[in-house]
C-alpha positions in Angstrom: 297.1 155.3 93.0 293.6 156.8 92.9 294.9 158.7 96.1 297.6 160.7 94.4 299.5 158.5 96.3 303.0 156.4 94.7 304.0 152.6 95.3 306.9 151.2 94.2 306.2 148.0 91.9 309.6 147.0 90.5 310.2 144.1 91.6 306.1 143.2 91.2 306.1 143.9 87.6 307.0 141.7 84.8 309.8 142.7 82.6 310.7 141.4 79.3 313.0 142.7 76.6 312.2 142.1 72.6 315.5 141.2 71.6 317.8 139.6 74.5 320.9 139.5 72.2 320.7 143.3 72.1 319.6 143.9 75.7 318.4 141.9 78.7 316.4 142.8 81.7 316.3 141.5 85.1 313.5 141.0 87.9 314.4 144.1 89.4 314.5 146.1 85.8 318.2 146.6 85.3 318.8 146.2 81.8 322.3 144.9 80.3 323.3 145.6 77.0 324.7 142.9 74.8 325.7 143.7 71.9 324.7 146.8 69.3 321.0 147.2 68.3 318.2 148.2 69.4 315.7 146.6 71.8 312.2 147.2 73.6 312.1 147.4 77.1 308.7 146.2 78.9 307.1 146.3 82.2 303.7 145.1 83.0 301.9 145.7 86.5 298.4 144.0 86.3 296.5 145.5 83.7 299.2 148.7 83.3 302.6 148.1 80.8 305.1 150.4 79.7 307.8 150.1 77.0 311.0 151.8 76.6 312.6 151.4 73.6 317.0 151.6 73.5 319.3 151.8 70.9 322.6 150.6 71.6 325.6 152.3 70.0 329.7 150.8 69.9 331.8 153.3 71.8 333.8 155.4 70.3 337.3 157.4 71.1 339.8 159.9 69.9 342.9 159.4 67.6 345.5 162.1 67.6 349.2 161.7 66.8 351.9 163.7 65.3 353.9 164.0 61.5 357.1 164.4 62.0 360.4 164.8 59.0 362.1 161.4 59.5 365.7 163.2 59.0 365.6 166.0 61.2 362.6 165.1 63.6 361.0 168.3 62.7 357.1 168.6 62.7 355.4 168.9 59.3 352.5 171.2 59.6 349.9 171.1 56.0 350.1 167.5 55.9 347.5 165.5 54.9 346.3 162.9 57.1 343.6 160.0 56.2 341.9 157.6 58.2 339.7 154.6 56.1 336.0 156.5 56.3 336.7 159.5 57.3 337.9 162.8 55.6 341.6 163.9 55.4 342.7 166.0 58.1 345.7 168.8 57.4 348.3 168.9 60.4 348.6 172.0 62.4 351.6 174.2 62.6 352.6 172.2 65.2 352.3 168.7 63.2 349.2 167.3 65.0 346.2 166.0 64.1 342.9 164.9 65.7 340.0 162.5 64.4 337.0 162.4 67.1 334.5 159.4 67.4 336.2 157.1 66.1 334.9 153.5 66.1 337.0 150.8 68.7 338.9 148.2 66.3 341.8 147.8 63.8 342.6 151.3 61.6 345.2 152.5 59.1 346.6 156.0 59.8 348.1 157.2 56.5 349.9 160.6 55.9 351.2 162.5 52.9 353.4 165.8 52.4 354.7 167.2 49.8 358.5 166.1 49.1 358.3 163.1 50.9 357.3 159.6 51.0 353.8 158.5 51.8 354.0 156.4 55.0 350.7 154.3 57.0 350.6 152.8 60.4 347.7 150.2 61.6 347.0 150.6 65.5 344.2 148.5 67.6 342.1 151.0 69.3 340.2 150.1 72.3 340.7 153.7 74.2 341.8 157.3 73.2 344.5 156.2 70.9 347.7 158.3 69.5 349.4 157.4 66.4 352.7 159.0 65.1 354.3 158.8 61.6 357.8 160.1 60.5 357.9 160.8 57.1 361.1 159.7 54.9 362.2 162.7 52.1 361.4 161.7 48.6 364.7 160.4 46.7 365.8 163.6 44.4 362.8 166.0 45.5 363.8 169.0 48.4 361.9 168.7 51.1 359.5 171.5 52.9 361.0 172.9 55.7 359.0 171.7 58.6 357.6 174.2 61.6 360.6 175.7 63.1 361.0 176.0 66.5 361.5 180.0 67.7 365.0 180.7 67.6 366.3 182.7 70.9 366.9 186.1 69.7 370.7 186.7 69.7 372.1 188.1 73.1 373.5 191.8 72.9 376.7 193.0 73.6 376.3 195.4 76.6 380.2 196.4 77.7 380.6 194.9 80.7 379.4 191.6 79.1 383.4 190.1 78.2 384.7 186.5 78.7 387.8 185.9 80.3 390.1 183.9 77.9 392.8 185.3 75.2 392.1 186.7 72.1 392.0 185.3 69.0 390.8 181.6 70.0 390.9 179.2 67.8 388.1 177.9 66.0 386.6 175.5 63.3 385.8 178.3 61.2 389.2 180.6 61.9 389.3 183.1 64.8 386.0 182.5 67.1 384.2 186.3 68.1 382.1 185.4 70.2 381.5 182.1 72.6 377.6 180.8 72.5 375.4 179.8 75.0 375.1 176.3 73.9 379.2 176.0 74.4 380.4 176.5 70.4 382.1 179.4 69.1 381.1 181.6 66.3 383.2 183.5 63.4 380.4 185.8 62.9 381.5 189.2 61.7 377.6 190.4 61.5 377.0 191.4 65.2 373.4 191.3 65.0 373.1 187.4 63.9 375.9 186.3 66.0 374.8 182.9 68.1 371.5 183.0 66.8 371.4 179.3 65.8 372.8 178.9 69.1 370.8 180.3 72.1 372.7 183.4 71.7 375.5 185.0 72.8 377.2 183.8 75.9 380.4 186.4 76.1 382.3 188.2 73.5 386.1 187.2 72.6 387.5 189.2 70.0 388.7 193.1 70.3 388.5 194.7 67.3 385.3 196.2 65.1 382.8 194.1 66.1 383.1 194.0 69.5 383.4 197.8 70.0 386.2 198.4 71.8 385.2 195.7 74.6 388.4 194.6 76.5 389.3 191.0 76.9 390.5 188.9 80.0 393.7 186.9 80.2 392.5 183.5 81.6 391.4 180.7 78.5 390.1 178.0 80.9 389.8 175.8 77.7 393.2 174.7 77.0 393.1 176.7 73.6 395.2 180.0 73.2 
């Protein structure tokens, strides 16, 4: 106003949009988006008008997912992962990928590795979307081994550390050593690497050299003497 002073004129002014399929506006100057475009927003106050022009853009989401070995479930890390449009993505060590902004609507994850099969998925995505693919080994062609998981280091063999059962046990592989922490026995006659497939050592069995002179109970809760 001439006075410095402000009056609001919203719902005085006349508004008008130049493309209503793209964007309409309302008496009170709320404006709705329709579709994707663009659009100029108008409001006239007696002799005064302003325009606001608006793009309108489709909203967009984040795919992710993993690539795993289909035989042993391991992840493949280096693994080439495409999505239609977009640039191929290599999997992390831990098997992952990510694609950002990604358009809502039908797409076709496909992913590759060396060794194995190439394999696709299509997903509908409408939100922040995750697609997985297992990969099957090529017929005749040794797969890459996928990321390992850390292996426990093997458990040491402190003296007093001794397992109450009879020695020698009986075993798949001949007379068990040692008895691991996941419940199987080992054969292992390299102390160091005994259990270490297997959460490591739980108690030692045997007498002899590799135990070191560590004496053995009398109980075998297992049945097996």
């Amino acid at each position: 106003m001439s006075t410095g002073t402000t009056q609001d004129v919203t719902s005085q002014a006349t508004w008008q949009s130049s493309n209503p399929s793209i964007a309409v506006v309302n008496s009170t100057g709320v404006v709705t988006g329709m579709s994707v475009g663009e659009s100029d927003i108008s409001a006239t106050y007696q002799t005064v008008r302003g325009v606001l022009h608006v793009s309108l853009q489709p909203p967009t989401f984040t795919l992710t997912g993993t690539i795993t070995d289909a035989t042993s479930g391991g992840r493949l890390s280096g693994a080439a992962v495409n999505l239609a449009g977009r640039e191929t993505v290599a999997t992390d060590a831990a098997g992952a990928y990510s694609f950002a902004n990604v358009s809502g609507g039908s797409v076709t994850v496909t992913a590759a590795a060396s060794g194995y099969q190439t394999a696709n998925k299509q997903a509908i995505v409408s939100a922040d979307t995750r697609v997985d693919l297992a990969l099957a080994r090529a017929t005749g062609t040794p797969a890459p081994a996928p990321s390992p998981s850390p292996s426990p280091a093997p458990t040491p063999a402190p003296g007093s550390n001794i397992c109450t059962v009879s020695s020698p046990i009986a075993a798949p592989c001949g007379t068990a050593t040692a008895r691991c922490n996941d419940g199987s026995y080992s054969c292992s006659q390299n102390r160091s690497g005994t259990c270490s497939q297997h959460n490591g050592v739980s108690c030692w069995i045997c007498p002899g050299p590799l135990c070191n002179g560590l004496t053995v109970g009398t109980d075998l809760p297992w049945g097996v003497k």
